[in-house]
C-alpha positions in Angstrom: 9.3 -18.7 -16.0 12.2 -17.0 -14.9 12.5 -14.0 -13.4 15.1 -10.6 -13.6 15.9 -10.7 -9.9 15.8 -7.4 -9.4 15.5 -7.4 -5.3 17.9 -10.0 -4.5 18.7 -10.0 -0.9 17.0 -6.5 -0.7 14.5 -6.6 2.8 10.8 -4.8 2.7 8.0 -4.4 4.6 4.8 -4.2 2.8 1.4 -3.9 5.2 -1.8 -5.2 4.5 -0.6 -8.2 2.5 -2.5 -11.2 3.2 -4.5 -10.6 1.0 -5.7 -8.4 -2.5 -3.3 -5.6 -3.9 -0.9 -6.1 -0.8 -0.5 -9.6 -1.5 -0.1 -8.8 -4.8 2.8 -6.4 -4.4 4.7 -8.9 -1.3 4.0 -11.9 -4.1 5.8 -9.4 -6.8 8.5 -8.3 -4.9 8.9 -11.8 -2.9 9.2 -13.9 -7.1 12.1 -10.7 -8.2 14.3 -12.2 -4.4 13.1 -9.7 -1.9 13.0 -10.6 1.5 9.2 -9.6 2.9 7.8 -9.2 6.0 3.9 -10.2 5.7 1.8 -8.2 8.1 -2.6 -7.6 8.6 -4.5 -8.3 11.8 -5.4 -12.0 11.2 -1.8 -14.5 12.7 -2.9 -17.2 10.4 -3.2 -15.4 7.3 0.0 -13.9 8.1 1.9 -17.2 9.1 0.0 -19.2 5.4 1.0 -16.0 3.0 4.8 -15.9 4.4 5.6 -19.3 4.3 3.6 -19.9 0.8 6.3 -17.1 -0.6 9.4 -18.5 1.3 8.7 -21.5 -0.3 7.6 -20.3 -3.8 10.4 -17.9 -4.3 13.4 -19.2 -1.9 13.7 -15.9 -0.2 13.3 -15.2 4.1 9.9 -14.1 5.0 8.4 -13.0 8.2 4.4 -13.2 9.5 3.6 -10.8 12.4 0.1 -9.3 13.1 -0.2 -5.7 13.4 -3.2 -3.0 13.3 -1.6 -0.4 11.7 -3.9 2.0 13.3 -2.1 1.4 16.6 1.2 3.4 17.3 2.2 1.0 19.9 1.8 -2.1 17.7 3.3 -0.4 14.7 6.6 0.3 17.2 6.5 -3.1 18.1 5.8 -4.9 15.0 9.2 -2.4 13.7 11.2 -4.0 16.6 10.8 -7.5 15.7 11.5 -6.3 12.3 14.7 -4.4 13.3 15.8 -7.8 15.1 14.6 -10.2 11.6 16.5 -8.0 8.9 19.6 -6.8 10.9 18.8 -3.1 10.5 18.7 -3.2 6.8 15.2 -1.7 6.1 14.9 -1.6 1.9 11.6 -0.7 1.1 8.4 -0.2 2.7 5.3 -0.4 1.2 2.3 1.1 3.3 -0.7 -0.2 1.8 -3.1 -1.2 4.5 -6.6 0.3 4.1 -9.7 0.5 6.2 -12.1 -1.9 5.1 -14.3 -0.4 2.6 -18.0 -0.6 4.1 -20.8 0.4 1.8 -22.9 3.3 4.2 -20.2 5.7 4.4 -19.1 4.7 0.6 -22.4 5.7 -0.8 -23.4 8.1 2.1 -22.9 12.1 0.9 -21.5 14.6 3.7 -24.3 16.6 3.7 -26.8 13.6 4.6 -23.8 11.5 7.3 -25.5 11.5 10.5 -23.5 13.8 13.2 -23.1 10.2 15.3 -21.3 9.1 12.4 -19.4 12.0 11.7 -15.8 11.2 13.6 -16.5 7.1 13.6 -16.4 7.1 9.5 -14.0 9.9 8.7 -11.4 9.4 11.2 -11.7 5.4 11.6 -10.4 5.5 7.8 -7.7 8.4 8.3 -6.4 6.3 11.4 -5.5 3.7 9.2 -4.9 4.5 5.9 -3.1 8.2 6.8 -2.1 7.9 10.2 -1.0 4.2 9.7 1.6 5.3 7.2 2.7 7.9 9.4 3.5 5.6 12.2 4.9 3.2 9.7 6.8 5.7 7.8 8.0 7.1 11.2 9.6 3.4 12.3 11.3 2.8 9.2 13.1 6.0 8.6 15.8 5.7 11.3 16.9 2.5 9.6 17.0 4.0 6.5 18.7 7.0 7.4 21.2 4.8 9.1 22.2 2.7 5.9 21.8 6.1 3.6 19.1 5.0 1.6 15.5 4.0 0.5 12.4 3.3 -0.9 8.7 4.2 0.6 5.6 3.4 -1.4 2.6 4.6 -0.5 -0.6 3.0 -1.9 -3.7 6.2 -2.9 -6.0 6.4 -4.9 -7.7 8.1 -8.3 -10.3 9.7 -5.7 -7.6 11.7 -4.0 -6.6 13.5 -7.4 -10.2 14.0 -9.1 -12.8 13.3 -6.0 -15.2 10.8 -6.7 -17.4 9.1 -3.4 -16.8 7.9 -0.7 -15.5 11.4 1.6 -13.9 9.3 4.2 -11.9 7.2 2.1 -11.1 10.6 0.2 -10.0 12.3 2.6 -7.3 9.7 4.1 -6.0 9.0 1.2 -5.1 12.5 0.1 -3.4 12.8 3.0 -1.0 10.0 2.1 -0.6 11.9 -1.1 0.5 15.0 0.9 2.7 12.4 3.3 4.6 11.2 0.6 5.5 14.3 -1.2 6.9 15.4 2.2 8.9 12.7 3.0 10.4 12.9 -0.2 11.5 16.3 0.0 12.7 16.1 3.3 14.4 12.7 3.6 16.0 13.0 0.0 19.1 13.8 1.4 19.5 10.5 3.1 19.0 8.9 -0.2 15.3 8.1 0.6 13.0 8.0 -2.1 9.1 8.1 -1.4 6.3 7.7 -4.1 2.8 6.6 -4.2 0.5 4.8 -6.6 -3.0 5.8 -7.3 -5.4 3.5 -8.2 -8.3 3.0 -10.3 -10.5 0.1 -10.2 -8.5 -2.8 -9.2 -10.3 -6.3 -9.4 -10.1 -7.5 -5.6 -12.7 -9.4 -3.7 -12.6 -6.0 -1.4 -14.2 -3.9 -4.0 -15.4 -6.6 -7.0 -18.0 -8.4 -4.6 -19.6 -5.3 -3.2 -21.1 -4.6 -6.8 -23.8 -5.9 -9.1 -22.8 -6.6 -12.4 -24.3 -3.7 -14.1 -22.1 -1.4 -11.8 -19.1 -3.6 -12.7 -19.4 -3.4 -16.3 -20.1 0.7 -16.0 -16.7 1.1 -13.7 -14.9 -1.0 -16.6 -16.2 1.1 -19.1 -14.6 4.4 -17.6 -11.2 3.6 -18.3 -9.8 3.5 -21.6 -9.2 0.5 -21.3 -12.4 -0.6 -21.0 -11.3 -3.0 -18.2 -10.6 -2.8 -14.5 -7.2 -3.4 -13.7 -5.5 -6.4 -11.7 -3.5 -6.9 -8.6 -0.9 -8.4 -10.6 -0.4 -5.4 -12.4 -0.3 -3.4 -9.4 2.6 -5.5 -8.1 4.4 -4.8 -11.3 3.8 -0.7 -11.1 5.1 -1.2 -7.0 7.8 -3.3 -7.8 9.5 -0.6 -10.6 9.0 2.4 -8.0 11.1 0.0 -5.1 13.2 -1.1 -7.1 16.8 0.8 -8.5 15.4 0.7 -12.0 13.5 3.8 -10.7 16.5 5.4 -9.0 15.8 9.0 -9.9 12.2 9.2 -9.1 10.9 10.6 -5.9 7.6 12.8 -4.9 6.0 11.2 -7.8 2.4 9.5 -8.1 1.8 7.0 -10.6 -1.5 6.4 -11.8 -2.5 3.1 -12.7 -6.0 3.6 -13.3 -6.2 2.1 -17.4 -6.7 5.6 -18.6 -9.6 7.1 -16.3 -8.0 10.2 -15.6 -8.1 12.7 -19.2 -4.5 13.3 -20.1 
């Protein structure tokens, strides 16, 4: 099948992507000509997905590990990237997430043990929040240098409505409240910052922590009685990188099959 080549010769960083939704979105934005820099914390998963999309999509792609949880390796995952793209800093896509463990998922506020307290809530805001604040940080004096932009940030359903999980919550409504500042200050450079929030998306990450009744009672929330699929994450990523969505900035799409009432 071909393939309107929307990103051709266009450069982006997207973090998180060996894997699930991230993967996704670098495997979307890699087949339309992007060039993508892979990052997670695991080399060889980084080295395999980058040279599996170089060769499926003839584009240049780069493999570096990075915890995006660490200032210091964000900088100096941003210097290599500096170096790699000649300065030309596209798009960047911050979706790495902090693994989602089951006890402070299902655990309520009132009942997390005080030991736990600044382990659950601010282990998750580290990365999720505070890794696309040093990311975002990074990639904005590139930007600003070539006089434009796009920054994705990946949220969640649970940041507009509430739902479980307070820790996860929590960090990603403050990506929500990132982006909408970014936009409105960096607009003037030509820098446009959105976000996606997600319903249930049909990963290993979230799938294979749930029995099949639980499954079946998460499809039946949206209206469309399914969960959703990476692919058509990267599809909803790739139209807010892109030009084709040239006017929009400070905006959230939802791509949650209908769960929020409209």
């Amino acid at each position: 099948m071909g393939y309107y080549r929307s990103m051709d010769g266009k450069y982006a960083v997207v973090t998180g992507s060996t894997r699930g939704i991230g993967r996704s979105i670098a495997e979307t934005l890699a087949r339309h000509g992007c060039n993508v820099v892979i990052t997670s914390r695991n080399a060889g998963e980084c080295r395999e997905t980058a040279s599996r999309l170089a060769e499926e999509n003839g584009v240049a792609t780069l493999g570096l590990t990075c915890d995006v949880s660490s200032q210091t390796e964000v900088s100096s995952l941003f210097g290599h990237v500096a170096s790699w793209c000649a300065g030309q800093m596209d798009v960047l896509v911050c979706n790495a997430g902090y693994p989602l463990q089951e006890e402070p998922w299902k655990t309520p506020l009132h009942e997390t043990p005080q030991d736990k307290l600044d382990g659950w809530y601010l282990g998750v805001f580290r990365t999720d929040a505070m890794g696309s604040v040093y990311c975002t940080r990074e990639a904005l004096p590139l930007m600003i240098a070539r006089g434009r932009g796009s920054i994705l940030y990946v949220s969640s359903i649970s940041a507009l409505t509430g739902f479980q999980g307070a820790p996860y919550t929590v960090a990603k409504a403050g990506i929500l409240g990132l982006m909408k500042d970014v936009a409105k200050e960096y607009g003037r450079y030509n820098i446009r910052a959105n976000a996606l929030a997600l319903g249930n998306i049909r990963t290993p990450a979230t799938w294979d922590l749930l029995d099949a009744e639980t499954r079946e009672l998460f499809a039946q929330q949206a209206a469309l009685r399914r969960w959703g699929s990476p692919e058509e994450v990267g599809n909803a990523a790739l139209f807010l990188a892109s030009d084709d969505s040239g006017f929009i900035t400070g905006h959230t799409l939802v791509v949650d099959g209908g769960m929020i009432g409209w």
